[in-house]
C-alpha positions as CSV (number, residue, x, y, z in Angstrom):
1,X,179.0,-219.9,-35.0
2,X,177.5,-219.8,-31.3
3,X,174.8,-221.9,-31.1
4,X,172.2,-220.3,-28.7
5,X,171.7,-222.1,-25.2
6,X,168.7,-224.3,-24.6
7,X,167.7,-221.8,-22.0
8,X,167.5,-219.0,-24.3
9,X,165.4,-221.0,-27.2
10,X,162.8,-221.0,-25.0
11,X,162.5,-217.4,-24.0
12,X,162.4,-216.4,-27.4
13,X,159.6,-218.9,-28.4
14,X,157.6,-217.4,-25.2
15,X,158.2,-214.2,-26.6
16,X,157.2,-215.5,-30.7
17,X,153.8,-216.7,-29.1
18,X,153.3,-213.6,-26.7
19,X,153.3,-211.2,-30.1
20,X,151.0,-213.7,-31.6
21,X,148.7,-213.2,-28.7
22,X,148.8,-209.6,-29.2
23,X,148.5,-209.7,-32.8
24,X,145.2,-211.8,-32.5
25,X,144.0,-209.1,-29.9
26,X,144.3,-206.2,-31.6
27,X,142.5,-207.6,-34.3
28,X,140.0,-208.5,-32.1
29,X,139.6,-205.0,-30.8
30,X,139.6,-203.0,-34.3
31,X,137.0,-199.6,-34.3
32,X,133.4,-201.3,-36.1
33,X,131.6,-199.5,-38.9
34,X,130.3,-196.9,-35.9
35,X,128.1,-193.7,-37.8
36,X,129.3,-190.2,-37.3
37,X,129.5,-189.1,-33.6
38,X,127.3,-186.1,-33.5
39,X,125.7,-183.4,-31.0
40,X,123.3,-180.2,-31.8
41,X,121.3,-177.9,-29.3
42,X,117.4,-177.4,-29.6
43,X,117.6,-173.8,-31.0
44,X,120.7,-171.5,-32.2
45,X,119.6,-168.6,-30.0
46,X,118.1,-168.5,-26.2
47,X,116.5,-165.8,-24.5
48,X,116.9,-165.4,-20.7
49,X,116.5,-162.1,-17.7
50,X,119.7,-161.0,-15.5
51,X,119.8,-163.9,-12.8
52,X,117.8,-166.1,-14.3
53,X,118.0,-170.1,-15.1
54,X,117.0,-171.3,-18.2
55,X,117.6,-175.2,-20.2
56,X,119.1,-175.7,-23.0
57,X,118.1,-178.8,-24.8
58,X,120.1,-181.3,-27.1
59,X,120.8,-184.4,-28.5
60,X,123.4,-186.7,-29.2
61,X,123.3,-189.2,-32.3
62,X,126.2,-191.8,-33.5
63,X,127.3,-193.5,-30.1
64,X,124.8,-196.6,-30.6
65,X,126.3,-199.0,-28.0
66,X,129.0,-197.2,-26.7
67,X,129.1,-194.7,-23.7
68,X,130.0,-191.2,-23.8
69,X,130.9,-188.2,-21.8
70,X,129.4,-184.9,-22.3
71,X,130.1,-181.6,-20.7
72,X,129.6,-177.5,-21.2
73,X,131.6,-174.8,-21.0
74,X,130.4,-170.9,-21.5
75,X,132.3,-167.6,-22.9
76,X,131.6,-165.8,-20.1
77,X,132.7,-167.6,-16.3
78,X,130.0,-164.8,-14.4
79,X,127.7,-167.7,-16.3
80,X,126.9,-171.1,-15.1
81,X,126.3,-174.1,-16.6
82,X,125.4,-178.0,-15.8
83,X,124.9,-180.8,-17.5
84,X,121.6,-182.9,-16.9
85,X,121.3,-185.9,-19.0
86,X,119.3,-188.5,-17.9
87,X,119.6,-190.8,-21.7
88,X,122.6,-190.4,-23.6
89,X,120.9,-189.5,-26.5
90,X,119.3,-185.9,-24.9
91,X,119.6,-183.8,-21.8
92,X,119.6,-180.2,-20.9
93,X,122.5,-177.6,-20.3
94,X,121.3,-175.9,-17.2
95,X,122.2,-172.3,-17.8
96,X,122.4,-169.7,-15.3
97,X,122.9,-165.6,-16.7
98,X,124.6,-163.4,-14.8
99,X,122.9,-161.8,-12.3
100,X,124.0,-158.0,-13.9
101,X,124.0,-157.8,-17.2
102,X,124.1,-154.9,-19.4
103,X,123.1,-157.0,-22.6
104,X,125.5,-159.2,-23.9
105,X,125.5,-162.9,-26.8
106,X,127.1,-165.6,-24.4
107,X,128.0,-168.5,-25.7
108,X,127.7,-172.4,-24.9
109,X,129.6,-175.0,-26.3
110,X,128.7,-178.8,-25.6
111,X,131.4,-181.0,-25.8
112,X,130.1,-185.4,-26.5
113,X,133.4,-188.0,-25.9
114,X,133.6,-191.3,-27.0
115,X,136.9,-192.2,-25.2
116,X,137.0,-196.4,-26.6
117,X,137.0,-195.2,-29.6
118,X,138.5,-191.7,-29.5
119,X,135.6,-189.8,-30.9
120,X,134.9,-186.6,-30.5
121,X,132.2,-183.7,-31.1
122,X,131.4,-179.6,-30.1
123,X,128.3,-177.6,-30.5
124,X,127.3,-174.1,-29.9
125,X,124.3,-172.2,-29.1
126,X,123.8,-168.2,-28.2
127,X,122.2,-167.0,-24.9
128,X,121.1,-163.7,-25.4
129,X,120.9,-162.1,-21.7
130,X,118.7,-158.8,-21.3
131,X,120.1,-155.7,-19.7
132,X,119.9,-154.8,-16.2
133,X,117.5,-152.7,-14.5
134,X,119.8,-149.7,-13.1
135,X,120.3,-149.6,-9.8
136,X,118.1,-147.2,-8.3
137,X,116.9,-145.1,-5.1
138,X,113.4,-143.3,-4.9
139,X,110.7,-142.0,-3.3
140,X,106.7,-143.4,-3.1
141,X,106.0,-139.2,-4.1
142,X,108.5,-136.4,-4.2
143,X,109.6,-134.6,-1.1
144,X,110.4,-131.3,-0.7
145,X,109.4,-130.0,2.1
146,X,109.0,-131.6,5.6
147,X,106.8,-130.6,9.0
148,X,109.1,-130.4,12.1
149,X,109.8,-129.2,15.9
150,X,112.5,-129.5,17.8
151,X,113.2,-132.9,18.7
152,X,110.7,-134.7,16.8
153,X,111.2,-136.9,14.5
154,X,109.9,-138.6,10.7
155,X,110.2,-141.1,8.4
156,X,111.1,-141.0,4.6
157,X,110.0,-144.6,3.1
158,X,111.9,-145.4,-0.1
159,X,111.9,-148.0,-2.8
160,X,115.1,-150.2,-4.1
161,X,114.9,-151.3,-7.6
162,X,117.2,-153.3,-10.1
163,X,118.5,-155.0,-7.4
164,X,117.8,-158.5,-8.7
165,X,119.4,-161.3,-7.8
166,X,122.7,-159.5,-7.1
167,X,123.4,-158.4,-3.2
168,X,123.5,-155.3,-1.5
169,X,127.1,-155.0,0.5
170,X,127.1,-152.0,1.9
171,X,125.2,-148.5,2.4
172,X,125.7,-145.2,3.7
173,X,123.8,-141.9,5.3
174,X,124.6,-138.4,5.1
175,X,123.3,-135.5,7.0
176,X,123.9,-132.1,6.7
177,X,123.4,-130.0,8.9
178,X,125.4,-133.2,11.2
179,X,123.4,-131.8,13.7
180,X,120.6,-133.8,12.7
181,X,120.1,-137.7,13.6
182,X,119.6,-140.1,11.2
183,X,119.4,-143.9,10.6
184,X,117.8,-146.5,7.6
185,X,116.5,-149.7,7.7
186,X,115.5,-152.2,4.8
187,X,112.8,-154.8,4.6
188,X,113.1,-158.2,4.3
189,X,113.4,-158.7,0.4
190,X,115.6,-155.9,0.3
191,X,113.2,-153.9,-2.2
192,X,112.5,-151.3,0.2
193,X,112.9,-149.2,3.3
194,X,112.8,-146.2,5.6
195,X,115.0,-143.3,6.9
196,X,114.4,-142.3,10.1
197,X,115.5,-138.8,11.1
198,X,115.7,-137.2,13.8
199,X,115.6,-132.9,14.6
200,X,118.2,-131.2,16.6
201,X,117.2,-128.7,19.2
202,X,117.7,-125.8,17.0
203,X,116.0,-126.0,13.8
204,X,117.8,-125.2,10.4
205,X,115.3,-124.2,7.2
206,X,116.9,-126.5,5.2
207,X,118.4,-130.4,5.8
208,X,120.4,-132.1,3.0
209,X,119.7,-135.9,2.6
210,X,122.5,-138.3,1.1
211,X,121.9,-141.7,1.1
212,X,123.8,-144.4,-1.0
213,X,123.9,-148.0,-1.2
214,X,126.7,-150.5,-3.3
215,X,125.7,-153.9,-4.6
216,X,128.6,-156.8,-4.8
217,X,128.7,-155.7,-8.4
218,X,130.2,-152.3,-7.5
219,X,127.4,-150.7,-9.0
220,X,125.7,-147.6,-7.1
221,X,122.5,-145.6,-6.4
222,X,122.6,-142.9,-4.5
223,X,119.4,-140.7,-3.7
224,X,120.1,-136.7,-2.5
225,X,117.1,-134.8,-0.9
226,X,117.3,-131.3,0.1
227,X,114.3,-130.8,2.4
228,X,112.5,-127.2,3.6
229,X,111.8,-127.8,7.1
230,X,108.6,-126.3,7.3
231,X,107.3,-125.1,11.0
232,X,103.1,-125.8,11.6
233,X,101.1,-123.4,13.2
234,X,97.6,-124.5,15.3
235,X,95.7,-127.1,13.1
236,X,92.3,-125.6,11.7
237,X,89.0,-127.2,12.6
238,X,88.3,-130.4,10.6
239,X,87.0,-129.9,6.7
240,X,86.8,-130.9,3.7
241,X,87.6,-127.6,2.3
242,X,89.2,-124.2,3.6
243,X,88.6,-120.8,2.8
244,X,92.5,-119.2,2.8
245,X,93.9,-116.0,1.7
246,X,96.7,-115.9,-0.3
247,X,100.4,-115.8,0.4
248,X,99.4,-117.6,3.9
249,X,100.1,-120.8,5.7
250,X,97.4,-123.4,6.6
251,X,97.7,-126.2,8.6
252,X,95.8,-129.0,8.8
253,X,95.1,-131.7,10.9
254,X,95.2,-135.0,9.1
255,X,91.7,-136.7,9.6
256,X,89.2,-137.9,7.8
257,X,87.1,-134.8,6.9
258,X,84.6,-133.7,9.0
259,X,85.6,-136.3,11.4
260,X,88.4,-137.5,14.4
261,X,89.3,-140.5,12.2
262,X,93.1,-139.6,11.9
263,X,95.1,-140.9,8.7
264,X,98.3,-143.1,8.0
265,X,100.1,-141.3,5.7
266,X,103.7,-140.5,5.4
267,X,103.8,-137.7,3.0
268,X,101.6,-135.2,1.3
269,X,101.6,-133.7,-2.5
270,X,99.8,-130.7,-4.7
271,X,96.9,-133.0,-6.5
272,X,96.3,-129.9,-8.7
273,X,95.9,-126.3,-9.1
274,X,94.0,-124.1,-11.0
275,X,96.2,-121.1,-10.9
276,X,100.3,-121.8,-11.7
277,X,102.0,-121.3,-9.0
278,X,99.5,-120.4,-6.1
279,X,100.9,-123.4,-4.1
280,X,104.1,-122.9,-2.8
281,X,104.9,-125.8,-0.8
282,X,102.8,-128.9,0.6
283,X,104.5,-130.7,3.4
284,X,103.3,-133.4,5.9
285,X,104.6,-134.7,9.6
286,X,103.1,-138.1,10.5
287,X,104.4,-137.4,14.0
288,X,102.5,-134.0,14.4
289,X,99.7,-135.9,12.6
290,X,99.5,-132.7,10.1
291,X,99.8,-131.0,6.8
292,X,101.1,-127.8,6.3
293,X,100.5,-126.0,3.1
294,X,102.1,-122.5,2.2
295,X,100.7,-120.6,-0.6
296,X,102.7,-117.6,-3.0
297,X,101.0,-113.9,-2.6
298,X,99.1,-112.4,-4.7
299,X,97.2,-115.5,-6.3
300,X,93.9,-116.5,-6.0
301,X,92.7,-120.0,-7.0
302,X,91.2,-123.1,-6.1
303,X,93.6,-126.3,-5.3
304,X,93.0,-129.7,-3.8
305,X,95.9,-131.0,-1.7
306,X,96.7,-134.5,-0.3
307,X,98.1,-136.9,2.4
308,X,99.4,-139.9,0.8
309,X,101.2,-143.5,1.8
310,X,103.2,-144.7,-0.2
311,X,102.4,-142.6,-2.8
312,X,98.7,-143.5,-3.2
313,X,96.2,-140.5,-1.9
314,X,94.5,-141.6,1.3
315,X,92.8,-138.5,1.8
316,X,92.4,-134.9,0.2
317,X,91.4,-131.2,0.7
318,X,90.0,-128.6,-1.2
319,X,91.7,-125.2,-0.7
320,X,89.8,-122.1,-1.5
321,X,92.4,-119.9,-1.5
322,X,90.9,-115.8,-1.7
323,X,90.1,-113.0,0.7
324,X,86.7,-113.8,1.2
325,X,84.4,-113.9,4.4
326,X,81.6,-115.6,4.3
327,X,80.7,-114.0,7.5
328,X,80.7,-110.8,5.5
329,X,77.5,-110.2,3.2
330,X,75.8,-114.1,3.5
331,X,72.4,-114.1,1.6
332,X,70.0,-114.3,5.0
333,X,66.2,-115.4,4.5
334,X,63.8,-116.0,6.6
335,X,60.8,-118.4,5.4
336,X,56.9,-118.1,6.1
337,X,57.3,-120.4,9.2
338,X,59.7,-117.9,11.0
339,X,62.8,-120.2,10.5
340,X,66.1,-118.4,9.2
341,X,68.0,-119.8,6.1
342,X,71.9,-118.3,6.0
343,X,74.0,-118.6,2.5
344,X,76.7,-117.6,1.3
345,X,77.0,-114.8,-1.5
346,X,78.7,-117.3,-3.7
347,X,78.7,-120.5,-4.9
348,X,81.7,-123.1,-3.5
349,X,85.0,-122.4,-5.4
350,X,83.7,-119.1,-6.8
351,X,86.3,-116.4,-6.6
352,X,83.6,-113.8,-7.1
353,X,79.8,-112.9,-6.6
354,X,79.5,-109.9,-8.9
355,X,76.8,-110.4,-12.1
356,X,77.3,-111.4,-15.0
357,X,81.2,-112.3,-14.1
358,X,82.3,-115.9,-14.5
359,X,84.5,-115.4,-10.8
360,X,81.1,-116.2,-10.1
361,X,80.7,-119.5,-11.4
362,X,82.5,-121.6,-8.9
363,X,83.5,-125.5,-8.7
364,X,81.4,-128.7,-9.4
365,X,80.7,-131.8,-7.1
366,X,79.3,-135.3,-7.7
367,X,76.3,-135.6,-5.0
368,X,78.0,-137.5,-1.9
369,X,81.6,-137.0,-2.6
370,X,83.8,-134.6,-0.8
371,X,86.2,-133.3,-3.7
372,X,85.7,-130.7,-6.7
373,X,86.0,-130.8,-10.2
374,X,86.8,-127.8,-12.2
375,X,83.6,-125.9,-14.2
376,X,83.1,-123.4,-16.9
377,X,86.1,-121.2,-17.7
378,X,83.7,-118.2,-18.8
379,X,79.7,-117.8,-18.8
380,X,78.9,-118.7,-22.3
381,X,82.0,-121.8,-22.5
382,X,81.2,-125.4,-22.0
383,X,85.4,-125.2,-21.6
384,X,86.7,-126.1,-18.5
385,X,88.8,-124.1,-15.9
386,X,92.5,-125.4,-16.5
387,X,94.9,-127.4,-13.9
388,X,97.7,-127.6,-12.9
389,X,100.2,-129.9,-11.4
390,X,103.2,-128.0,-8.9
391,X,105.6,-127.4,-11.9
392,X,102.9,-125.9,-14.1
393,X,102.2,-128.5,-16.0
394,X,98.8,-128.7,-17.5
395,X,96.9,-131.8,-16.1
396,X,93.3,-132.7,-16.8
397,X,90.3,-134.9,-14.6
398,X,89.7,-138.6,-16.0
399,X,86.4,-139.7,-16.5
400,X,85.7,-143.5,-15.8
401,X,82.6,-145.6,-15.6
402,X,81.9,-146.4,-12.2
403,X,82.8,-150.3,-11.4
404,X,79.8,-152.6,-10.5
405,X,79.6,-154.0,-6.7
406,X,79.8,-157.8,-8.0
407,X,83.5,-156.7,-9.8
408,X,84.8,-154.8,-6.6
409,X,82.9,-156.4,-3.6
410,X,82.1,-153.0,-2.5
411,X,81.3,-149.9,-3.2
412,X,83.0,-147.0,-5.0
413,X,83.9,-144.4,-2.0
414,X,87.2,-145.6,-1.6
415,X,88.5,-145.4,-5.0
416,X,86.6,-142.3,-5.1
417,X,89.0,-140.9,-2.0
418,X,92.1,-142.3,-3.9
419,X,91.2,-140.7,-6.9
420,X,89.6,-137.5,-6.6
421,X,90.2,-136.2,-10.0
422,X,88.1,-139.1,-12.0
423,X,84.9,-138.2,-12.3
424,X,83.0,-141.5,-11.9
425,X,80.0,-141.9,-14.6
426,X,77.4,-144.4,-14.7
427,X,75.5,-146.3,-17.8
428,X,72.2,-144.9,-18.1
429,X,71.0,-148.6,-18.7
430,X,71.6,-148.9,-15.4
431,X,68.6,-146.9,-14.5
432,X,67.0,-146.1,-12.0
433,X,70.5,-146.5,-9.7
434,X,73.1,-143.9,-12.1
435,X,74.8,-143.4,-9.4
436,X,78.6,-143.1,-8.9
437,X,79.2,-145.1,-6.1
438,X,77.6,-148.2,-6.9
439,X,74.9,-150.0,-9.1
440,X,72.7,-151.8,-6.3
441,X,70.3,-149.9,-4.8
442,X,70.5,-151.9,-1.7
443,X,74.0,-150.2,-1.0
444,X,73.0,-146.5,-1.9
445,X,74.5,-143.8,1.1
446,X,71.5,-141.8,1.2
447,X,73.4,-139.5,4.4
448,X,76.7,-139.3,2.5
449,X,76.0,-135.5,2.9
450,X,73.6,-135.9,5.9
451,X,70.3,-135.7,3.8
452,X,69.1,-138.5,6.4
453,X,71.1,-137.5,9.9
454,X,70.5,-133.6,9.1
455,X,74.5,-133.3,10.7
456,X,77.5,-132.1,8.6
457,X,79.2,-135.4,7.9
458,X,82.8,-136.3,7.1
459,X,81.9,-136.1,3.3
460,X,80.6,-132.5,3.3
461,X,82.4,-130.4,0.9
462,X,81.8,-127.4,2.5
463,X,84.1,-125.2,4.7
464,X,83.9,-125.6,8.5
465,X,80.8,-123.9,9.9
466,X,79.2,-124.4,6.6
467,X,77.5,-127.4,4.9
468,X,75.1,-128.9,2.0
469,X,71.8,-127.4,2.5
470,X,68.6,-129.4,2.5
471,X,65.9,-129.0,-0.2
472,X,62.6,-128.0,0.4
473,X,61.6,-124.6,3.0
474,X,65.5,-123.1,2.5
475,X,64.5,-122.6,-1.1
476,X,61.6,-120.8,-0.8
477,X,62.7,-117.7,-2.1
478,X,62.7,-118.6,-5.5
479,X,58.7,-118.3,-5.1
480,X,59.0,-114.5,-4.8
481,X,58.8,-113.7,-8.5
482,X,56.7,-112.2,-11.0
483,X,56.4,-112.1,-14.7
484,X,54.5,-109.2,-16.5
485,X,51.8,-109.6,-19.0
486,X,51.4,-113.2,-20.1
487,X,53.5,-115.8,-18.5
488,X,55.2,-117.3,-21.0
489,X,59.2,-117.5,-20.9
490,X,59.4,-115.0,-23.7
491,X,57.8,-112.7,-20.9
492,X,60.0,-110.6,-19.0
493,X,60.2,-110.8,-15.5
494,X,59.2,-108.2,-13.3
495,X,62.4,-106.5,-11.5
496,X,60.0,-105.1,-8.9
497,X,59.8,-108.0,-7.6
498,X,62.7,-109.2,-5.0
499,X,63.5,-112.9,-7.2
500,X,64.0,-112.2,-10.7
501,X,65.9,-113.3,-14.1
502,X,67.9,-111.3,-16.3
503,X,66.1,-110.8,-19.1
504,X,68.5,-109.4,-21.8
505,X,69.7,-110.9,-24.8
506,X,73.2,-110.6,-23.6
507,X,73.4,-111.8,-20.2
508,X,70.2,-114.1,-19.7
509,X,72.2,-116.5,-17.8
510,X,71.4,-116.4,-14.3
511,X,68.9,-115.2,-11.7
512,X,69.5,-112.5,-8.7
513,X,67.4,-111.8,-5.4
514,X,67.3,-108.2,-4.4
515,X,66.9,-107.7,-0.9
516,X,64.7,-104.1,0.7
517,X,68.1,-102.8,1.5
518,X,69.1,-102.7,-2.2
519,X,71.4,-105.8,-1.5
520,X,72.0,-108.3,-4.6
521,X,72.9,-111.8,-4.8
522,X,73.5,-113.7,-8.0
523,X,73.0,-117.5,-8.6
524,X,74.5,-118.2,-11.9
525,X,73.7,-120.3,-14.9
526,X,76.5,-122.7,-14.4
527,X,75.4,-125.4,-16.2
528,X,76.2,-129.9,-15.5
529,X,78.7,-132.5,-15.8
530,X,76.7,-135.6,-18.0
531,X,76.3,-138.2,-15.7
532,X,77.2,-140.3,-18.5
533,X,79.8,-138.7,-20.2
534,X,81.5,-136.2,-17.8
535,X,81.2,-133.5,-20.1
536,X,80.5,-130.1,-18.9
537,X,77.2,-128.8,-20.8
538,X,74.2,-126.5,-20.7
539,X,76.3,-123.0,-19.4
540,X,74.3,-120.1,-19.3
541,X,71.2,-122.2,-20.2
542,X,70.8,-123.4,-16.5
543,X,71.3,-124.5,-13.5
544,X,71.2,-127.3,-10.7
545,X,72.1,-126.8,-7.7
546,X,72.5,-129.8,-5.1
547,X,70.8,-130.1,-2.0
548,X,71.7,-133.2,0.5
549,X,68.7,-135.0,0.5
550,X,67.5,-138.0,-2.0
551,X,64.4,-139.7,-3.2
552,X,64.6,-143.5,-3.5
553,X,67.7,-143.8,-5.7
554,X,68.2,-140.3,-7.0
555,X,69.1,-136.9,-5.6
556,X,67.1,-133.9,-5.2
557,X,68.0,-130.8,-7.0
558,X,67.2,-127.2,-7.4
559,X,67.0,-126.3,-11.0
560,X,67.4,-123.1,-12.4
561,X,66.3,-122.4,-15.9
562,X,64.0,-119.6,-17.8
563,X,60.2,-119.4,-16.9
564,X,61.1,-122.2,-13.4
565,X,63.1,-120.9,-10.9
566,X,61.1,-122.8,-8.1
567,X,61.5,-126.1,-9.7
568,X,62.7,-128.7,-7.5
569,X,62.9,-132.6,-8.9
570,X,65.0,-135.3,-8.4
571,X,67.9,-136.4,-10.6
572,X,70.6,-139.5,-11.3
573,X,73.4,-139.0,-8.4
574,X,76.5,-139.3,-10.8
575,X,75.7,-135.6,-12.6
576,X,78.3,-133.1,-11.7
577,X,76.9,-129.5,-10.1
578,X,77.2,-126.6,-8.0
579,X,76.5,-126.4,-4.4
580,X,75.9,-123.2,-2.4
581,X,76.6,-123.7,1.4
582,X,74.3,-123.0,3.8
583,X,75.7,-121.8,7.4
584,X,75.5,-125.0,10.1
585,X,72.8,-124.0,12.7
């Protein structure tokens, strides 16, 4: 048998003591009693928006003394997700949604490594992510109708919504006729904009608006317009209300009122209508600085019209739309003193003057303010007159306590002008200032209809020529009456006599003046809207009828009831009644 070489003896005793070595090392190096390696999120279900970021919180247990590795990983990759752990035993998963969504359950999974000791862990939680708004083009107000020349140009404003956090990549504008110049521009946050357009030299009647834009998630909005192009005629004088027959056009200059104080606006709308379908268009050129409204023949109504930016009225106009002329048959008297008093035959809004007819009745008005509210629809009814809106939809007034001056830092006119179909009460306990445009006496209007000034003013609801009359001398015709026998208000009155009241069981609800010439004119029992309560009261019972002057905080009034038709007192400001204009001198 070989014997093995010295050499070789020793290499293999190296190698005996090297496995020993290893052997002892190993030993040295076996896994301790560790507890269970494990990881769990703060909830089994999260709630976040499109776009937005929420953390998700968790802990770790079971790596006492040894370092681990964690990371996150979600179901869907439009997701994102970090890790931020400052201690190994908690951290967040930083979770960011998608920024569209049309509702969907992602999920998260944490995964924890022990790589010494090859130990391993996975949790799970559910983000619920809401749906996306759509993405979607529109208007501050509809727009159907535009006013244009030749050459000039306007501006439709327009609103981007559901955009989010996603990107707009591109957008597009269509005209047709091509004829017609057009352009858009967005603002800063992307959430809004304008087209700019520009008219051709010849005119068409109609233009055809197709505008589209495309976010980075391929969605779409697209917003299609087809316009009237609507041609204005000479601007009537500055009013609050016109007197316009029907089937006509009207245009009208966009200014405050009585007054050169033009408007901003960029559009105009129908704000209601008490006849369906009297309005047949309302349109609006901030260029031209007008409105032009054109009305359907054969309908007779009242309407109030409006300019409006960005959807939100910044002024309004009462339409009167009949055949009458107040120029016609006005009620003329002439007072003791020699000085001349001209009326109209009708109260404002009426569409009649006959007796006994509730054409007669006309509209209401809060002392001050500039716009109407509907009254009785017949001359026994505490029911109002109906609106509408431009589809014929029925729409009714609101009725809202008047805020104080410490809650709005000002008065109530301009939310009055913004809102001229809320009738603006006052709590009686606020006594003696129940008034509807504000609760300190020290910021009462007293000229709001030029009871101090004597001049029409910019709040006059009257038509152009025409305005509030004063109390006082004007109404001194209501002296010229007489009662037979005893006078006692179960006494007839003597129709002899030029100022008298119907005195029949049936129709004892108003009082006439007969003129020498056998000429009548009829001032109705209309009766009041509560200055409390808004509600319409007191029809063929009586009568107030507003003058433009006041007396400390109240108004004065000219009532008209049985057994007083010369009684003349003053009353809280926030009632609703009638007004009968009197011709400017």
């Amino acid at each position: 048998m070989k014997m093995f070489s010295k050499s070789m003896k020793t290499a293999a005793a190296l190698m005996l003591a090297a496995a020993a070595v290893f052997s002892y090392s190993c030993q040295k190096e076996t896994p301790p009693d560790l507890p269970s390696l494990k990881a769990a999120f703060g909830s089994d279900e999260f709630n976040v928006e499109p776009g937005g970021t929420i953390s998700l919180p968790f802990v770790v247990n079971g790596h006492e003394n040894v370092d681990v590795s964690v990371s996150a990983k979600v179901s869907n990759p439009r997701a994102e997700v970090s890790v931020k752990n400052p201690l190994m035993y908690q951290g967040d998963v930083v979770f960011t949604a998608p920024a569209v969504s049309s509702g969907e359950n992602i999920t998260v999974t944490l995964s924890v490594l022990d790589e010494k000791y090859n130990r391993s862990v996975e949790t799970s939680t559910t983000v619920v992510v809401g749906s996306s708004e759509p993405l979607q083009l529109s208007l501050y107000s509809e727009l159907n109708s535009v006013v244009c020349k030749s050459g000039s140009s306007f501006k439709i404003p327009f609103i981007l919504s559901g955009l989010g956090s996603a990107k707009m990549s591109s957008a597009s504008l269509e005209l047709s006729p091509s004829d017609w110049k057009g352009s858009y521009s967005f603002a800063q946050d992307m959430l809004s904009g304008e087209i700019a357009i520009t008219a051709p030299s010849s005119l068409s009647d109609k233009l055809s608006v197709k505008f589209s834009v495309v976010d980075d998630f391929d969605r779409k909005a697209e917003l299609n317009l087809s316009i009237d192009i609507v041609m204005a005629s000479e601007a009537a004088g500055a009013a609050n209300c016109y007197i316009v027959k029907p089937g006509s056009s009207l245009t009208i200059k966009a200014v405050e009122g009585n007054s050169n104080d033009k408007l901003d606006f960029d559009n105009a709308k129908l704000v209601w209508q008490d006849a369906v379908g009297m309005v047949k268009s309302v349109s609006a050129s901030q260029t031209e600085g007008v409105l032009v409204v054109n009305l359907n023949s054969g309908i007779s109504g009242n309407a109030v019209v409006a300019a409006t930016k960005q959807g939100e009225i910044v002024w309004s106009w009462h339409l009167w739309v009949s055949d009458y002329d107040p120029d016609e048959n006005p009620f003329v008297w002439t007072s003791k003193a020699g000085n001349t008093f001209t009326y109209m035959d009708r109260n404002l809004g009426a569409m009649g003057c006959e007796k006994y007819s509730a054409a007669a009745l006309g509209l209401m008005y809060q002392w001050g303010r500039k716009d109407p509210f509907e009254g009785s629809d017949g001359v026994h009814s505490s029911v109002k007159v109906k609106q509408y809106d431009f589809e014929g939809n029925r729409i009714t007034q609101t009725v809202e306590q008047r805020p104080g001056y410490s809650e709005l830092k000002s008065t109530t006119l301009a939310l009055s002008i913004k809102n001229p179909m809320t009738f603006y009460v006052a709590p009686g306990s606020d006594y003696p200032v129940v008034d509807w445009f504000t609760d300190k006496a020290e910021h009462q209007n007293n000229d709001l209809w030029g009871g101090v000034s004597g001049l029409k003013t910019k709040y006059d609801p009257c038509p152009e020529g025409w305005m509030v009359p004063a109390s006082g001398e004007g109404w001194g015709f209501r002296s010229e009456y007489s009662k037979g026998g005893k006078l006692t208000d179960s006494t007839p009155y003597d129709p002899s006599y030029p100022w008298y009241i119907e005195y029949d069981d049936e129709y004892c609800i108003g009082f006439r003046y007969k003129q020498s010439d056998g000429k009548e004119y009829w001032f109705p029992f209309t009766g009041k809207l509560d200055p409390n309560k808004g509600d319409l009261s007191g029809v063929d019972g009586g009568a107030l009828y507003l003058t433009r002057n006041t007396s400390n905080t109240l108004m004065e009034v000219e009532s008209f009831a049985w057994g007083n038709p010369a009684s003349e007192f003053q009353l809280n400001r926030s009632y609703g009644a009638t007004v009968r204009c009197v011709k400017v001198k």
